[in-house]
MIGUGU-898998 format. One record per residue (C-alpha): x, y, z; chain. Coordinates in steps of 0.02 Angstrom, whole numbers, plus 50000, padded with zeros to 5 digits. Layout:
// MIGUGU-898998
+-------+-------+-------+--------+
:     x :     y :     z : chaine :
+-------+-------+-------+--------+
:     X :     Y :     Z :      A :
...
+-------+-------+-------+--------+
END
This chain:
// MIGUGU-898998
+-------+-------+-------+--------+
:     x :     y :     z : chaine :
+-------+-------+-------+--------+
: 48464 : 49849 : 49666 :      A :
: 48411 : 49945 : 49542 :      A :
: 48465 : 50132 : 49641 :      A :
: 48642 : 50086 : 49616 :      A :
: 48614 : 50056 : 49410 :      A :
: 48720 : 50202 : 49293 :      A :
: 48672 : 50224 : 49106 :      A :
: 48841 : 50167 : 49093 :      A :
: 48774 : 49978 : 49143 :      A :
: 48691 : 49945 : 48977 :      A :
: 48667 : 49793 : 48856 :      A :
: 48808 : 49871 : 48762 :      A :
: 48937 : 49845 : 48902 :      A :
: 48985 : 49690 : 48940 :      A :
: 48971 : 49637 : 49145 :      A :
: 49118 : 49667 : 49252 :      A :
: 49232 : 49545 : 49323 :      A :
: 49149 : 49438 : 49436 :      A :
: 49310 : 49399 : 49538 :      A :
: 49304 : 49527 : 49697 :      A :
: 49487 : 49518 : 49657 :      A :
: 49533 : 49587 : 49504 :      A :
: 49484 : 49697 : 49358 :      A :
: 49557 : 49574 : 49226 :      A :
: 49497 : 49394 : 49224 :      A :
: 49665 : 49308 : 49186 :      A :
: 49829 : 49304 : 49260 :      A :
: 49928 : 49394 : 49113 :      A :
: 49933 : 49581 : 49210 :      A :
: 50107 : 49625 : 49217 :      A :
: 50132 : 49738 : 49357 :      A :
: 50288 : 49763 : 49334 :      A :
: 50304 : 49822 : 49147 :      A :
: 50137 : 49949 : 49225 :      A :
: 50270 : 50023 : 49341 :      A :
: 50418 : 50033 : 49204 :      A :
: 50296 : 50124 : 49079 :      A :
: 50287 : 50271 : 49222 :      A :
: 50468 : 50261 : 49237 :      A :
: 50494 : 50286 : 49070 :      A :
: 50366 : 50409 : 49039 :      A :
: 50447 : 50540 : 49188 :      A :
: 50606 : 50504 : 49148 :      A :
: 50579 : 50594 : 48981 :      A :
: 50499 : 50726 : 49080 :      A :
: 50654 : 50765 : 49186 :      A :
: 50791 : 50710 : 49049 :      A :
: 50859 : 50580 : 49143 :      A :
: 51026 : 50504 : 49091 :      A :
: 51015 : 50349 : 49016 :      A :
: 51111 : 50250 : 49131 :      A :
: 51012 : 50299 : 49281 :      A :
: 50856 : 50249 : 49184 :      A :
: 50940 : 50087 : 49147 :      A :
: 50990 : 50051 : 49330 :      A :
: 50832 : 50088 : 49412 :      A :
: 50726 : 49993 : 49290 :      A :
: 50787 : 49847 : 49383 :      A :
: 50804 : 49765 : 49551 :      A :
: 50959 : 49773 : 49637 :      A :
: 50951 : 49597 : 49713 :      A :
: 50811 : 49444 : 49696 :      A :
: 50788 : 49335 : 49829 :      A :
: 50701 : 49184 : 49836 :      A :
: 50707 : 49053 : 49966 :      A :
: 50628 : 48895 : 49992 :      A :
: 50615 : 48828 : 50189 :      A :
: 50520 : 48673 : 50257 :      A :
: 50409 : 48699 : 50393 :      A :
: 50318 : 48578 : 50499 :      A :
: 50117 : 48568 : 50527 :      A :
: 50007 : 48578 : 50671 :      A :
: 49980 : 48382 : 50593 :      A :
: 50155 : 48319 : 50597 :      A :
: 50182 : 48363 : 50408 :      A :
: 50317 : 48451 : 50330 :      A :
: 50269 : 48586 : 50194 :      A :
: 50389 : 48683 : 50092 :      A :
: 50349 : 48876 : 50049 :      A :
: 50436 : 48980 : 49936 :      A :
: 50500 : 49154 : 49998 :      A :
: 50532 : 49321 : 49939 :      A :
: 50643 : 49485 : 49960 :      A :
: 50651 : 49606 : 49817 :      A :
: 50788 : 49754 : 49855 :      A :
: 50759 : 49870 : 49711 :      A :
: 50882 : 50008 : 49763 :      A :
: 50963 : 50095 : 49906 :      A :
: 51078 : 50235 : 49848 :      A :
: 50961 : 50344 : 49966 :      A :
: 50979 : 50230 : 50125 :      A :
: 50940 : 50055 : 50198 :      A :
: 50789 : 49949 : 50094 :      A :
: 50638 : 49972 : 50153 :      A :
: 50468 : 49881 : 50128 :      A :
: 50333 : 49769 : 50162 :      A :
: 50306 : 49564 : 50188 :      A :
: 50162 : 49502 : 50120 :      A :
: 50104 : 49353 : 50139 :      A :
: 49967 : 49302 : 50008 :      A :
: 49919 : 49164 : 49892 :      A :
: 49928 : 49255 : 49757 :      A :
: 50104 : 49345 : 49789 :      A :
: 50234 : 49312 : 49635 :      A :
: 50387 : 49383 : 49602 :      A :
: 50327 : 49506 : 49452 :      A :
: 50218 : 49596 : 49585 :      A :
: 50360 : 49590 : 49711 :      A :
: 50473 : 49678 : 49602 :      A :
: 50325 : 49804 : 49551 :      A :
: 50296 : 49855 : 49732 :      A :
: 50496 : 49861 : 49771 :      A :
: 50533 : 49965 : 49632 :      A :
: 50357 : 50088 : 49706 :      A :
: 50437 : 50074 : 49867 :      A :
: 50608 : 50157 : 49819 :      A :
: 50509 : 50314 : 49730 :      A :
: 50384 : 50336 : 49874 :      A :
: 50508 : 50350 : 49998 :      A :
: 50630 : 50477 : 49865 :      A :
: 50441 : 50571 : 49862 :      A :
: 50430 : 50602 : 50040 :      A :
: 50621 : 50622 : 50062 :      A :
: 50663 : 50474 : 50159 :      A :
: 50855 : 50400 : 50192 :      A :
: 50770 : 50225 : 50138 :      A :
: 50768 : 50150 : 49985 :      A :
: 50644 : 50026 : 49902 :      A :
: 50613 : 49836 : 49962 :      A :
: 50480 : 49720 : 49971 :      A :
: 50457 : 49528 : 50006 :      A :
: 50328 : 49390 : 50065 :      A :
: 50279 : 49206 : 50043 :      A :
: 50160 : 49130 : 49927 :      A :
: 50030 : 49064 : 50047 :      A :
: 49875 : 49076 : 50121 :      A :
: 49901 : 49106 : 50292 :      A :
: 49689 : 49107 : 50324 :      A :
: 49720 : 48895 : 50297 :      A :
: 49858 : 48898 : 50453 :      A :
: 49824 : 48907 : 50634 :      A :
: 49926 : 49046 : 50752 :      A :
: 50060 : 48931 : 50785 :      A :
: 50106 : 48870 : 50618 :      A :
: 50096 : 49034 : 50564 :      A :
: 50238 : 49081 : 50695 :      A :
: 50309 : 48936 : 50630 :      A :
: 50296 : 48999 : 50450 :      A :
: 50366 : 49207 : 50498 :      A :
: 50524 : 49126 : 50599 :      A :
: 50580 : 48987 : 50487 :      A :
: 50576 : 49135 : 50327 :      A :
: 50660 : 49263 : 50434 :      A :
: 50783 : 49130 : 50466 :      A :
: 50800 : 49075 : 50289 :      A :
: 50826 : 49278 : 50242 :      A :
: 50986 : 49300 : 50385 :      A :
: 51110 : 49426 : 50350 :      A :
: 50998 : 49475 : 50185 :      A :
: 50893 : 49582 : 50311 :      A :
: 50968 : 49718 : 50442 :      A :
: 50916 : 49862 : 50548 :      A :
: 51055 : 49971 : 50412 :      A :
: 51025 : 49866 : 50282 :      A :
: 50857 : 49808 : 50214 :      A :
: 50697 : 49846 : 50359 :      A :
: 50539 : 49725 : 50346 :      A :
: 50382 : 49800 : 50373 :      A :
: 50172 : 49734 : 50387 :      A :
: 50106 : 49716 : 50245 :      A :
: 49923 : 49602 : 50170 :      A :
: 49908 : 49466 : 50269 :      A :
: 50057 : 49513 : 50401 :      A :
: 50042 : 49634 : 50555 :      A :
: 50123 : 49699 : 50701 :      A :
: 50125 : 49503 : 50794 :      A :
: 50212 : 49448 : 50651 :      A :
: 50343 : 49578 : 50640 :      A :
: 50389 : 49548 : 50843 :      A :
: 50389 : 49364 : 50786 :      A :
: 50527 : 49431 : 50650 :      A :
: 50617 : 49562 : 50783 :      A :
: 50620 : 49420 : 50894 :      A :
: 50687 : 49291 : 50768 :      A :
: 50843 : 49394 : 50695 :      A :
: 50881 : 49447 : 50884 :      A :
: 50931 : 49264 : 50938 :      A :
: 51022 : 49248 : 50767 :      A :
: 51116 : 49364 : 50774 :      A :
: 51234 : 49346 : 50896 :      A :
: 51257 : 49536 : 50960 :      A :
: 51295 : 49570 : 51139 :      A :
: 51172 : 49706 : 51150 :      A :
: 50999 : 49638 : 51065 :      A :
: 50920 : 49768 : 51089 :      A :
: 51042 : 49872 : 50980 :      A :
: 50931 : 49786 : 50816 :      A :
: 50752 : 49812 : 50878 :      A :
: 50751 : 49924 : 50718 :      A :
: 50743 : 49793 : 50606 :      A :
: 50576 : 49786 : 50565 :      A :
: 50452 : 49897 : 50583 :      A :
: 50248 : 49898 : 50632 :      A :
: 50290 : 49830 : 50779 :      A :
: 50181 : 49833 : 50940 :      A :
: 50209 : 49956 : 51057 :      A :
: 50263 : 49858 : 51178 :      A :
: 50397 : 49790 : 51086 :      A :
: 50462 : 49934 : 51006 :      A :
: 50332 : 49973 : 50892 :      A :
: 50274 : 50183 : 50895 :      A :
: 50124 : 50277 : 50925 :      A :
: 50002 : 50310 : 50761 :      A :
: 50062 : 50157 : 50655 :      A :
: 49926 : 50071 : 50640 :      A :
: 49840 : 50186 : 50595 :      A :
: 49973 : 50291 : 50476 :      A :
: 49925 : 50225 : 50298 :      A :
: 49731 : 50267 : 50311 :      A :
: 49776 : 50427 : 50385 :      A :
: 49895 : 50476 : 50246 :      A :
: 49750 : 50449 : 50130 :      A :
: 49641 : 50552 : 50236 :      A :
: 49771 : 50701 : 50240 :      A :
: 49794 : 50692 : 50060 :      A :
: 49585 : 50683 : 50022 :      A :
: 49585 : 50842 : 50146 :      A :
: 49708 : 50937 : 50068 :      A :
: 49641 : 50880 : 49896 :      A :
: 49461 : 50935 : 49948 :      A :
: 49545 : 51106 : 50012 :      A :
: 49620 : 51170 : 49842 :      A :
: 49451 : 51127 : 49754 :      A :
: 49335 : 51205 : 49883 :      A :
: 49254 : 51028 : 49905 :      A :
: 49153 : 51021 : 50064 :      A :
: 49182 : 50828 : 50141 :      A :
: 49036 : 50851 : 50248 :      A :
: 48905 : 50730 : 50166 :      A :
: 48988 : 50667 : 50064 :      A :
: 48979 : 50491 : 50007 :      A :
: 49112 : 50344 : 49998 :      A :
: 49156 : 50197 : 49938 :      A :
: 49308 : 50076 : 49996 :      A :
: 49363 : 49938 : 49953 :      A :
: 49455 : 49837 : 50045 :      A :
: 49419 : 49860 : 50231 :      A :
: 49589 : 49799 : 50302 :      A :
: 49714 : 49911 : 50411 :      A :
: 49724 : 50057 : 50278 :      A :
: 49514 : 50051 : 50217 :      A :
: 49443 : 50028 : 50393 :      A :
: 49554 : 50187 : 50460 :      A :
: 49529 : 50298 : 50298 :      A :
: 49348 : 50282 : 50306 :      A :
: 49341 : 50283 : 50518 :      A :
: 49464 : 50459 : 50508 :      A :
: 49334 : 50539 : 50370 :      A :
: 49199 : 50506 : 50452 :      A :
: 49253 : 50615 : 50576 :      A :
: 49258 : 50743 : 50428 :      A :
: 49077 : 50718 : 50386 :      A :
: 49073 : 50602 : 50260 :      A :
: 48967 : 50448 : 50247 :      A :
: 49005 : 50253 : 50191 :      A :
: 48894 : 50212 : 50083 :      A :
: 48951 : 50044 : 50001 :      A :
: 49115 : 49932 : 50064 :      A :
: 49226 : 49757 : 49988 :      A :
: 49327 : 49644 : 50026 :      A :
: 49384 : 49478 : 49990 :      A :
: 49224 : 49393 : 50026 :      A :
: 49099 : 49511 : 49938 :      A :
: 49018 : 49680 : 49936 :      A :
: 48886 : 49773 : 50047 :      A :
: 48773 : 49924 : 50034 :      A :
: 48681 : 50022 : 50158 :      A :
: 48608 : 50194 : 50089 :      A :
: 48608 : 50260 : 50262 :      A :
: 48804 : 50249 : 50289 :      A :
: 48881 : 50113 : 50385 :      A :
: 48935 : 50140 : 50563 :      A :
: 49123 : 50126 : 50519 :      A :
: 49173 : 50096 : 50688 :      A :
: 49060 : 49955 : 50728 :      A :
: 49113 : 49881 : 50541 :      A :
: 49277 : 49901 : 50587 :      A :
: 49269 : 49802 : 50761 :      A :
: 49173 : 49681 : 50678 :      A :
: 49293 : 49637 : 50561 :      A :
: 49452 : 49646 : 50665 :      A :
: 49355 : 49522 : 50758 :      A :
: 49304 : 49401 : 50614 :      A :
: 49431 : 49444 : 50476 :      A :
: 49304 : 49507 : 50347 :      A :
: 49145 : 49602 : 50309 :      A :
: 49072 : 49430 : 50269 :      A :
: 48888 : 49404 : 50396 :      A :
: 48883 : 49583 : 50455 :      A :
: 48714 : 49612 : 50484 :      A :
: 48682 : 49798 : 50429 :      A :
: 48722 : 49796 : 50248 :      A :
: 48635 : 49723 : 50100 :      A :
: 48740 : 49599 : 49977 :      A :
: 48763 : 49649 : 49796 :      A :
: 48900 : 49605 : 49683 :      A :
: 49062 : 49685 : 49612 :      A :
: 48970 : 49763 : 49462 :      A :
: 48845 : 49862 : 49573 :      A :
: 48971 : 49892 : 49683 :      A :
: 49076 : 49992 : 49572 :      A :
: 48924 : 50084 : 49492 :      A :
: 48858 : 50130 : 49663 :      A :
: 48828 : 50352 : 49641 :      A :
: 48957 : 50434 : 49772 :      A :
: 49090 : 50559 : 49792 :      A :
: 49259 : 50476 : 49847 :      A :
: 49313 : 50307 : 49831 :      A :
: 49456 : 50222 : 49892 :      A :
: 49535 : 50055 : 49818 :      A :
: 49612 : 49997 : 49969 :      A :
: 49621 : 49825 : 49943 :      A :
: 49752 : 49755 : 49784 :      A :
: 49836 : 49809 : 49605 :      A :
: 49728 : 49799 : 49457 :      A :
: 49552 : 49822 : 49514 :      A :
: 49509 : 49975 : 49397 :      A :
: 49518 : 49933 : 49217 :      A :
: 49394 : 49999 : 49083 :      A :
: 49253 : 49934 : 49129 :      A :
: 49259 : 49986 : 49311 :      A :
: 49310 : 50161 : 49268 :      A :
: 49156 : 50175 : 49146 :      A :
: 49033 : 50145 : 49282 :      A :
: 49114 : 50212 : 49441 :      A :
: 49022 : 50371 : 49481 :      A :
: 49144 : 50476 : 49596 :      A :
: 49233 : 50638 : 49597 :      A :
: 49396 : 50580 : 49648 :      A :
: 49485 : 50413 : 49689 :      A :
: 49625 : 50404 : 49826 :      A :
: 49733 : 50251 : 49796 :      A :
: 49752 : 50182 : 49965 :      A :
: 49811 : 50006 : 49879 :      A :
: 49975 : 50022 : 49765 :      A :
: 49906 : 49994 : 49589 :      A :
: 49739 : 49993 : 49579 :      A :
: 49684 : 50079 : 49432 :      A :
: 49761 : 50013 : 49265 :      A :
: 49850 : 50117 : 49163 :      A :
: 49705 : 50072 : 49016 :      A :
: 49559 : 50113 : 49168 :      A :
: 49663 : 50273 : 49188 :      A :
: 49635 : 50349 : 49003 :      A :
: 49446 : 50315 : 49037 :      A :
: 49477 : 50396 : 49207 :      A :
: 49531 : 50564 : 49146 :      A :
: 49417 : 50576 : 49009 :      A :
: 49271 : 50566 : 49137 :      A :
: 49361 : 50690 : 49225 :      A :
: 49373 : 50587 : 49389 :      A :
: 49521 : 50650 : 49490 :      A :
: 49658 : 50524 : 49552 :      A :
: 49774 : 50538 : 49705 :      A :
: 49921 : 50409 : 49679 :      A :
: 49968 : 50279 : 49771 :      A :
: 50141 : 50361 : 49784 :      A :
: 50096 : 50498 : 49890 :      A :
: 49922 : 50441 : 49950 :      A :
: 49975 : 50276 : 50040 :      A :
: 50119 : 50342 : 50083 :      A :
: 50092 : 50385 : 50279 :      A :
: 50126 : 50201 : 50316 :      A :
: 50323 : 50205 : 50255 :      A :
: 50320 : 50368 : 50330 :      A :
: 50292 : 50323 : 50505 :      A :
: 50382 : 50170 : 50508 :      A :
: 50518 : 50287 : 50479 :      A :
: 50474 : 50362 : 50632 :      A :
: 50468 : 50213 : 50727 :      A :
: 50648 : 50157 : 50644 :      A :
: 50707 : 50347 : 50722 :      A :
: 50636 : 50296 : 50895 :      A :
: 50729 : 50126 : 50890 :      A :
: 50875 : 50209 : 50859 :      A :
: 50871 : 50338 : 50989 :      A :
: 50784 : 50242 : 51120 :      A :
: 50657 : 50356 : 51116 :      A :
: 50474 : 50343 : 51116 :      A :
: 50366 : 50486 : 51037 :      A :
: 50185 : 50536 : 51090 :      A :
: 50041 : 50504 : 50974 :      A :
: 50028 : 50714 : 50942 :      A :
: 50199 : 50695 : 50907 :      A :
: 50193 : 50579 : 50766 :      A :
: 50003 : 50621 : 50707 :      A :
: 50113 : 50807 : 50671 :      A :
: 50238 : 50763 : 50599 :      A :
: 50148 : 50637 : 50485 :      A :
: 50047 : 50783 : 50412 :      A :
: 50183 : 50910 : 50383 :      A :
: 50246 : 50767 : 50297 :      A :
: 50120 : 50723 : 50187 :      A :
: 50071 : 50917 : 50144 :      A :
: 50248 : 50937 : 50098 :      A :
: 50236 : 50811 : 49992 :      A :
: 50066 : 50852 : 49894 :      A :
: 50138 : 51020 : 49878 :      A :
: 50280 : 50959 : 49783 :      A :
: 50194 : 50849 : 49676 :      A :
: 50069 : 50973 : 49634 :      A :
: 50209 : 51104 : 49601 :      A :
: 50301 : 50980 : 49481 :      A :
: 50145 : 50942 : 49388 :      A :
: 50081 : 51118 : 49345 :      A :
: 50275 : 51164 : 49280 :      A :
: 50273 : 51016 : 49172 :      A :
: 50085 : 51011 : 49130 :      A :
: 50070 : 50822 : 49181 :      A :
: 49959 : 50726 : 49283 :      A :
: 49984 : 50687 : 49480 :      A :
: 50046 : 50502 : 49447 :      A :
: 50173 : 50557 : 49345 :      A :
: 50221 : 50739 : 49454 :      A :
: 50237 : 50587 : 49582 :      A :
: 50383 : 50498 : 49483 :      A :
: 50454 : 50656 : 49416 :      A :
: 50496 : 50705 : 49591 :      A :
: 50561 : 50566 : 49644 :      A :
: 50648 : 50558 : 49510 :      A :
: 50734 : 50709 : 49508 :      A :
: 50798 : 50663 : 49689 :      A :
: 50854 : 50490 : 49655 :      A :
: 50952 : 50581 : 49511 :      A :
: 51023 : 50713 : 49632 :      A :
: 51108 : 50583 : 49720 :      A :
: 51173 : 50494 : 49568 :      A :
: 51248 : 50667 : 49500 :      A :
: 51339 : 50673 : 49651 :      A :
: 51386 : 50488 : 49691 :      A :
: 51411 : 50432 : 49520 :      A :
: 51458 : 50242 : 49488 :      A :
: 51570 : 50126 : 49598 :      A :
: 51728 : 50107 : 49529 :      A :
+-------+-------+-------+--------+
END
């Protein structure tokens, strides 16, 4: 495909990654130390007292647990679980389960500790959690899967709560396995009034407690960010050109919403390879075809290429949407966009970043793009409470006041301190996570 070639993709750079995965071939990225290197850097921004800085660079509690579960064949297998509470001076944990076969505790403490500041960005009464099990749940039928979500909400008990730390969907978990989970700690619990803890995970579906917009909530908080983004710099959307990858939950909504907007998708990944179509893709078709078969793999109206053509395809926006570390150097030397909207947590490398900004490439990050998805389960833990149950205009508004509030504050912090978006992000967060410790100080 010789249309999607850059300069850029010369004899004197080496070939990217061939993994759809990753941008780094081996298994050294520490995700973690990525996410302490922001701390650090905006805590020097907003002075913060050293033993804030020293609590917050660490997890409150690490939880592992191992539980047997038996096979559709009669077999017993043992899987290894996860819950990472980073820190809830603001309110109850809050966060994710993923289950994945690449999940490890380094990147469950990474996302945690992203958790607690994105929810201290968009001034939420949660603090930061997050948690999974190192499988593959493609290689398990529906029922061991059940099987699987019951036995590890089991295994968690009392280290989960509708006050105290609230599961959410995450990669490879969705609204079915959170009413598995609601379900589970409800007949463990032993309260008279079950229905008093429906709030204890979130994402649910509707019927069972879940709210309005969910679903949908991550991808649109991307979209409302790109909009407001494409508002300050007088950037039309309408034909425009994007890229996503990962076309999950939070990729197949972004690009469904702005397409509605005008813009077109020209190029799309997942984890079974890339496709191109120079026309645009009809993202709602895409989308129902992949709900329907799991990934973008035999659709019909796209033409293969690999990762490297992929990311050197010419367009306007593109959203990583799938996981951490898929921009390094050599991705952000080829990509050829205006802006990237980080609708994964991590994507771009802190290395990929430098090249990023010195191609003048814009970022929106994950902390307040991918945000809409906490922000709405928030909404839905609100409704639980109350008994309530909001309409869709009710929560599609208040989503967006949300996230404009939010971009406004981030791009207030960052043009008094003369720093980029990712860290305005922190430094806000910051400064209210600080607030709170000012007042609270230290038990005893």
């Amino acid at each position: 495909m010789s249309n999607t070639a850059t300069p850029s993709q010369s004899a004197n750079n080496p070939p990217l990654a061939s993994s759809p995965h990753a941008a780094d071939s081996g298994n050294d990225y520490e995700f973690f130390r990525v996410i302490q290197g922001y701390i650090d850097q905006a805590s020097k921004i907003i002075e913060l007292p050293e033993y804030i800085h020293t609590i917050l660079r660490q997890p409150k509690n690490e939880i592992i647990v191992n539980f047997p579960v038996k096979l559709d064949n009669g077999k017993y297998q043992l899987f290894k679980g996860y819950r990472i509470q980073h820190a809830n001076i603001l309110g109850p944990y809050k966060g994710g389960m993923r289950f994945h076969q690449d999940a490890s505790l380094d990147d469950f403490k990474a996302l945690a500790t992203l958790m607690t500041w994105k929810c201290a960005l968009m001034n939420l009464p949660f603090g930061g959690a997050k948690g999974g099990i190192k499988f593959n749940p493609r290689e398990h039928s529906q029922e061991e899967l059940q099987r699987i979500t019951r036995r590890f909400f089991h295994a968690l008990g009392s280290n989960i709560g509708p006050d105290y730390d609230i599961p959410a969907p995450d990669m490879g978990t969705g609204a079915r396995t959170m009413a598995w989970a609601m379900d589970t700690y409800m007949n463990t619990v032993g309260m008279v009034s079950k229905q008093a803890v429906a709030g204890v995970v979130t994402g649910k579906p509707i019927a069972s407690g879940g709210t309005y917009g969910r679903e949908k909530a991550t991808g649109q908080g991307v979209v409302h960010c790109i909009a407001d983004w494409a508002e300050r710099e007088r950037f039309d959307l309408s034909g425009k050109k994007l890229l996503v990858q990962g076309f999950g939950n939070v990729g197949s909504h972004a690009a469904v919403l702005l397409g509605k907007l005008g813009t077109s998708l020209s190029a799309v990944g997942d984890h079974t390879g890339y496709l191109y179509n120079p026309e645009g893709f009809n993202v709602h078709r895409l989308q129902k075809y992949v709900q329907a078969n799991g990934s973008i793999a035999g659709y019909p109206n796209g033409e293969a290429i690999t990762r490297e053509e992929f990311f050197g395809i010419d367009a306007d926006i593109f959203i990583p949407a799938a996981l951490e570390n898929q921009v390094g150097p050599r991705e952000a030397e080829v990509l050829q966009v205006k802006l990237i909207a980080e609708g994964a947590n991590g994507p771009c490398t802190p290395e990929g970043e430098v090249i990023l900004k010195q191609r003048n490439i814009q970022i929106l990050p994950d902390l307040l793009a991918n945000a809409g998805g906490v922000t709405v389960s928030y909404y839905e833990w609100c409704q639980n409470k109350r008994s309530e149950q909001w309409t869709l205009d009710e929560v599609d508004a208040k989503l967006e006041k949300a996230m404009r509030e939010a971009y406004a504050r981030m791009v207030e912090f960052a043009n008094l301190h003369d720093c980029d978006y990712r860290l305005a992000c922190y430094g806000v967060a910051l400064q209210r996570l600080k607030a709170v410790y000012d007042e609270r100080e230290i038990f005893p």
